[in-house]
C-alpha positions as CSV (number, residue, x, y, z in Angstrom):
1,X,17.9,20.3,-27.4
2,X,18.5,23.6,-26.2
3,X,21.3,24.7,-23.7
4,X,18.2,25.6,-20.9
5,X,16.3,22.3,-21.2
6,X,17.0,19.4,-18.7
7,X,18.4,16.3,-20.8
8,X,18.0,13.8,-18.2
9,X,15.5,10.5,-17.5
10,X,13.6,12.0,-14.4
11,X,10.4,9.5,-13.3
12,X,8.7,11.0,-10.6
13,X,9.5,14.0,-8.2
14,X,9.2,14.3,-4.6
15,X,8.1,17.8,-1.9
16,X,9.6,17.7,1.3
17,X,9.1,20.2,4.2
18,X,12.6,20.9,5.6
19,X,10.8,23.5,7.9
20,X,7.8,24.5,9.0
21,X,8.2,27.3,11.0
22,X,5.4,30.3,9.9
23,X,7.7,32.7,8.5
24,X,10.5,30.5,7.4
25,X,9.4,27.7,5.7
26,X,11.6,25.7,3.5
27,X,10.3,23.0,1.1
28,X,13.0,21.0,-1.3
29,X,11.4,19.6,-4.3
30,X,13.5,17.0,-5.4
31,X,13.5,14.9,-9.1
32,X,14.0,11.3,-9.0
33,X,16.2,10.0,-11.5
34,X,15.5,6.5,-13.9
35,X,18.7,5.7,-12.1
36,X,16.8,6.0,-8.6
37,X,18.9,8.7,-7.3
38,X,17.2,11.8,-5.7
39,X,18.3,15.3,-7.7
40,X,17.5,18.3,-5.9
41,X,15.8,20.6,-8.1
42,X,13.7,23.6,-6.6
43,X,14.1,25.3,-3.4
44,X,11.2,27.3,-1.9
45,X,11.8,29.7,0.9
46,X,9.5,31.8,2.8
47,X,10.2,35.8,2.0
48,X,7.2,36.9,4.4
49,X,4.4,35.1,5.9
50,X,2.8,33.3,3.4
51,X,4.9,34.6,0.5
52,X,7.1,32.0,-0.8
53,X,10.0,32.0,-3.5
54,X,11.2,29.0,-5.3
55,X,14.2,29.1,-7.2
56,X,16.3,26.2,-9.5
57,X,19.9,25.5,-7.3
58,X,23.1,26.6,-9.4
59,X,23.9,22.8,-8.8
60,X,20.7,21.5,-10.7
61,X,21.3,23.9,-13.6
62,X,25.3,22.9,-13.9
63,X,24.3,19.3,-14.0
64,X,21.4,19.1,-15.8
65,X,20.7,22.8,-17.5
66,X,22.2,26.1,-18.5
67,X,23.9,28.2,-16.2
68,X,22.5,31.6,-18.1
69,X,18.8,30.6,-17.4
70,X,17.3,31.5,-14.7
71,X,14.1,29.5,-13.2
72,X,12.0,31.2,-10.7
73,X,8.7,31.5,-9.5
74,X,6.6,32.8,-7.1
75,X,3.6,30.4,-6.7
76,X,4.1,26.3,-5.9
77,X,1.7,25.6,-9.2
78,X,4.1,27.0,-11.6
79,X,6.7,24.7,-9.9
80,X,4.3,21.8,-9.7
81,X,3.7,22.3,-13.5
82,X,7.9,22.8,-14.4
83,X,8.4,19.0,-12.6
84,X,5.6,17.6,-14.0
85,X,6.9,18.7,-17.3
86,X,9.9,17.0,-16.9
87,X,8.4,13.9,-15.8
88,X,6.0,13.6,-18.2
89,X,8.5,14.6,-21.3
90,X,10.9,12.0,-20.0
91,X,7.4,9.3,-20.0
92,X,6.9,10.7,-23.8
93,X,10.9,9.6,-24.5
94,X,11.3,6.7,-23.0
95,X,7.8,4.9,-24.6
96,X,9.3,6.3,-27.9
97,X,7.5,9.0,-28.5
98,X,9.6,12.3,-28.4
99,X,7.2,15.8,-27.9
């Protein structure tokens, strides 16, 4: 595995509105671990109405990544694909079957 890929058992992942206010939302996405904790893994802020930016916390990338990557992305899909990666590679390694 490379130094930028997340070597951890994540099962599912969670969105949660922090705030809603038009022009400054905050949603957390969070990871939830095979151990049943809840990791923190994107946060998506509002730049201007209806513009949003979601980066990868330093903290997520010390624990489970590389500190020289950095993940960000403009549009909730892209995040919404990056989680369901995870998920779904950690589904492929824990029936056996390694992608």
């Amino acid at each position: 595995m490379s130094g930028d890929e997340v070597d951890a058992v994540f099962v599912s992942w969670e969105e949660q509105v922090i705030c809603q206010e038009r022009g400054n939302r905050v949603i957390h996405f969070y990871l939830r671990h095979m151990s049943g904790d809840s990791v923190l893994a994107v946060v998506g802020t509002e730049r201007s109405v209806r513009h949003m930016m979601y980066v990868v916390p330093q903290q997520f990338l010390m624990d489970y990544g590389s500190t020289n990557v950095v993940y960000k992305w403009r549009a909730r899909r892209e995040v919404v694909d990056w989680l369901n990666h995870l998920v779904s590679r950690n589904r492929s390694h824990r029936n056996g079957n390694f992608v």
